[in-house]
C-alpha angles and dihedrals in degrees: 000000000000111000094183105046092092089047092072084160102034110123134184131202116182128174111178102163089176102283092113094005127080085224139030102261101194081063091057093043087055101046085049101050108001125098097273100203096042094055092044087047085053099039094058081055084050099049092041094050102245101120128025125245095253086061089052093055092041090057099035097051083042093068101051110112109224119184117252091255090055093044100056087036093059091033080055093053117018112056115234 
């Protein structure tokens, strides 16, 4: 059954980083649908000090693929 499929404009937004959640779910979100070589290349860069954590969000945020819809949706509602 497909809950969502009379919810054409339904849209979520979750961010667990770990406070209610037994894991950080944006990490998992990244590692599902983001650029993998790109993050773990970034994440070394992370981890060595060479870039900040604002950077590594930036960039792993960066590499998740949305479908157009959801883009200008969120563009439409969220300011970035």
């Amino acid at each position: 059954m497909n809950i969502l499929k009379d919810n054409k404009n339904t849209i979520v937004l979750c961010d667990f980083d770990g406070t209610i959640t037994t894991e950080d779910t944006n990490i998992k979100l990244f590692d599902k649908i983001g650029n993998k070589d790109l993050i773990q290349e970034y994440r070394e860069k992370y981890y060595n000090g060479e870039i900040d954590l604002r950077t590594l969000a930036d960039i792993q945020f960066g590499s998740i693929k949305l479908s157009k819809i959801v883009e200008r949706a969120v563009k439409k509602t969220v300011m970035i």
